[in-house]
N, C-alpha and C positions, 0 to 999 in steps of 0.2 A: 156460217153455221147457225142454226136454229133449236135454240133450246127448247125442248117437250118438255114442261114441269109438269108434276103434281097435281091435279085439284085441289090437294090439301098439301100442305106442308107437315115433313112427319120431323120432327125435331131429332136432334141425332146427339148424340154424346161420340166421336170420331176415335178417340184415342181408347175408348173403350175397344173397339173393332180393331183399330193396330195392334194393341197391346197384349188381349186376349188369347189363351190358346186354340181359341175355336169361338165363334157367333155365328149365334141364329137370331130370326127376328121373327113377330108375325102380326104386321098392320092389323089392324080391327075398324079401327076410326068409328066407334058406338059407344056410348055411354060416359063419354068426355074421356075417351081411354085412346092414344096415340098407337100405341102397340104394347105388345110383348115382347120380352126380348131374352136370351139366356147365355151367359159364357162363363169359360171356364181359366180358373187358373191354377196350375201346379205351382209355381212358386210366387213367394210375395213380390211386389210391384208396386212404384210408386209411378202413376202417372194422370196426366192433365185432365180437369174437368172443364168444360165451355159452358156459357151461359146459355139457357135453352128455355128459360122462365117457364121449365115444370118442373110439378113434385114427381120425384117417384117412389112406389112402395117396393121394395128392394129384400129379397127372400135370402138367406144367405147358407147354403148346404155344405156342413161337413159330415165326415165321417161318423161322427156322435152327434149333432147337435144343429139345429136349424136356429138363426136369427134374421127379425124383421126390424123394417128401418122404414121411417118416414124419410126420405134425402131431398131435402129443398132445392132450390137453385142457387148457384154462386154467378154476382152479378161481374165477373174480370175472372180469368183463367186461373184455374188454382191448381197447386198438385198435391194430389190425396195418395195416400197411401191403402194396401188393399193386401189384406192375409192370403198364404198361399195355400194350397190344398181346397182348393172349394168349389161349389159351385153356385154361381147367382143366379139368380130367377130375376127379372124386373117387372113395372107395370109401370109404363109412364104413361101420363095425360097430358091433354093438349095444354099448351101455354095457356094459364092463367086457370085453368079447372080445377077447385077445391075437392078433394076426393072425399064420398059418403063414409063418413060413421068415422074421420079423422077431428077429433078436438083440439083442435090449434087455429091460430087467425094464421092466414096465408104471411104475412110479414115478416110471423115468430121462427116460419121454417128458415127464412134466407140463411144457405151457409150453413146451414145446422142436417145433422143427419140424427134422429131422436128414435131410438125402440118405439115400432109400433104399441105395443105392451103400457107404455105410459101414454096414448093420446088414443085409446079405442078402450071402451065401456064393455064393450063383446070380445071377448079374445076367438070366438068360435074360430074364425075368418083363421087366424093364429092358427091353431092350434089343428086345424084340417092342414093348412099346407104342409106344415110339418112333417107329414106322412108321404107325401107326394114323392116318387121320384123320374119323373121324368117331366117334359115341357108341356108334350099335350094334358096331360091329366091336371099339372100346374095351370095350365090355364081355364080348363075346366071345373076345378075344383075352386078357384080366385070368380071366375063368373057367375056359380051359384051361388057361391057366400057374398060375392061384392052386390046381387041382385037385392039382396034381403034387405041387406044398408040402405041402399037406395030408398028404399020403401018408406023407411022409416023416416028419412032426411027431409026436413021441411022445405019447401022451396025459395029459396033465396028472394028476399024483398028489400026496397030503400038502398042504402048506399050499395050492398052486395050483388043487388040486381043489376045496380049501372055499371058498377064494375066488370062484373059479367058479360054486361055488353057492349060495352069499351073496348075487351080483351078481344071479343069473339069479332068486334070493328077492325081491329089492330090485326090479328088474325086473318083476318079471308084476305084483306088485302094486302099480305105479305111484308107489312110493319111500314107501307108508304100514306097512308094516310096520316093526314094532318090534325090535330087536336082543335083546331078550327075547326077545322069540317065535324067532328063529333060534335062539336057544340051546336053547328047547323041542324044537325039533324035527329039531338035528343033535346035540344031546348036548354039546356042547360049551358052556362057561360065556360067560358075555358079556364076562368082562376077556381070554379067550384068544381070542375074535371080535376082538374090537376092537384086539387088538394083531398077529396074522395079520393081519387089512385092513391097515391102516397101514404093517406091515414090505413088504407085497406092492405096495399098490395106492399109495402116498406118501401117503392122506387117508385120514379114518376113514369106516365103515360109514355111518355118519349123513350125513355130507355128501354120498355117493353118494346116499343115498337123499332127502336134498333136491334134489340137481339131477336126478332123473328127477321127481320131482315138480313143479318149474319148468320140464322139458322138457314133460310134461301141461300145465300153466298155458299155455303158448306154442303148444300146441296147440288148445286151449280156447279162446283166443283170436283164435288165426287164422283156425279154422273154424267154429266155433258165435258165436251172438250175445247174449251176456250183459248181460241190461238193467241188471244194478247189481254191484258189486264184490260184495257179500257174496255174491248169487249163486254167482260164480266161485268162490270163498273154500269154500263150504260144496261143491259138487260136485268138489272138486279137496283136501278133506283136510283145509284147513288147521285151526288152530285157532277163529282167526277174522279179522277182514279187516286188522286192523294185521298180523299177521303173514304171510298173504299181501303185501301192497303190503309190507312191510320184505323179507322173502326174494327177491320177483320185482325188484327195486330194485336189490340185491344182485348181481343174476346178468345182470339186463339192462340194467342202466345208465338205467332210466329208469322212473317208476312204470308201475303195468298197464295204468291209463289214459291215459298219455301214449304207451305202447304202441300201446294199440289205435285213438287216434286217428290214428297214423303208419300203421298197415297198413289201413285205412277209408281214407285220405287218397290212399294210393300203390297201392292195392286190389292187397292181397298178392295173394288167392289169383288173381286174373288174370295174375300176372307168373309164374309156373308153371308150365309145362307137362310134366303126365306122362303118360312113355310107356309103353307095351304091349308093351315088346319080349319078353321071357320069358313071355307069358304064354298062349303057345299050349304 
């Protein structure tokens, strides 16, 4: 078998998709934005986050009342809890992209989920979504007010520029690149990589580049059909298949094949639904 990936890797939150009463999604891949994404829950839920080393701006619609959320990433499988009657709106971005017109150092988010209301100077952005209630208009209403940000946002320089493009190294190649090898090829030594990441991003180089490689694994998994673990093991980097099933273990709370019997069982990619909106 012959796995078709991606060009890009679109990071995934999975137990979001199980757990959900209904998901949609809608790729964009512009403006350091992975997708959109929206679901719904009638009753409360506790279930697992994975490491995906992005922020996301997380809109949360009830009845009476909209709240926004900065949601960082959590570096080991966590389980959150989540109100029932609502519905979410998301905006994730690519691993490692600091989102315009957010006042926090990328570090401060790990783990933390913070009201947008305390780390935005503009609530405009706030205060339109609120009004929104459906997905298309959500995200057209989030792309006019997130453009304006933009605008405003200085361009990253000195340590945040290398970081930047460290992530975006660690990124395209799917988390297999060496911390060697960036030091080949930005000049810079590997103990001053690895200490930049760390003071910037809270984790080292290496662990980003593990968990885009376990966000591949979970991709791999979802959509391709892998007759034997080492398969997956050997098209996805690893070393070999103990290290696989130990990393994927790691990060999603349960081996790869207890994984893929759960999304086989609950037949992920049918609970999914993606849309076409941008794409005219």
């Amino acid at each position: 078998m012959t796995w078709q990936k991606e060009q890009f890797l679109r990071p995934t939150q999975p137990y979001f998709v199980l757990e959900a009463d209904h998901f949609q999604q809608e790729v964009y891949w512009t403006q350091g934005i992975s997708h959109f994404y929206t679901f719904g829950l009638h009753e409360a839920r506790a279930f697992d986050v994975v490491p995906d080393a992005c922020i996301d701006l997380v809109f949360q619609y009830t009845k009476h009342a909209m709240d926004a959320y900065a949601c960082g990433p959590v570096l080991s499988c966590q389980r959150q809890n989540w109100d029932g009657n609502q519905d979410v709106f998301g905006v994730r971005f690519i691993p490692g992209y600091h989102p315009a017109g957010i006042d926090i150092e990328w570090k401060d988010l790990i783990g933390h989920r913070i009201p947008l209301k305390q780390l935005m100077k503009d609530t405009i952005l706030i205060d339109k979504m609120a009004t929104q209630m459906d997905f298309y208009q959500r995200i057209r209403i989030f792309l006019q007010e997130y453009a304006k940000l933009e605008k405003q946002q200085e361009k990253p320089y000195g340590k945040r520029a290398l970081v930047m493009d460290i992530t975006k190294r660690a990124y395209l190649s799917d988390g297999l690149i060496r911390i060697s090898s960036i030091a080949e090829q930005t000049g810079y030594s590997e103990s001053y990589i690895n200490r930049v990441f760390h003071e910037q991003m809270g984790f080292s180089p290496k662990t980003f580049c593990k968990i885009i490689q376990f966000q591949r694994a979970l991709e791999f998994l979802n959509y391709g059909q892998p007759n034997k673990m080492t398969e997956a093991a050997v098209n996805l980097g690893y070393y070999d298949q103990s290290q696989f099933i130990r990393d994927f273990k790691k990060y999603a709370g349960i081996t790869p094949k207890q994984y893929l019997k759960r999304i086989e069982q609950e037949q992920y990619k049918n609970r999914i639904k993606d849309t076409n909106y941008l794409s005219f």
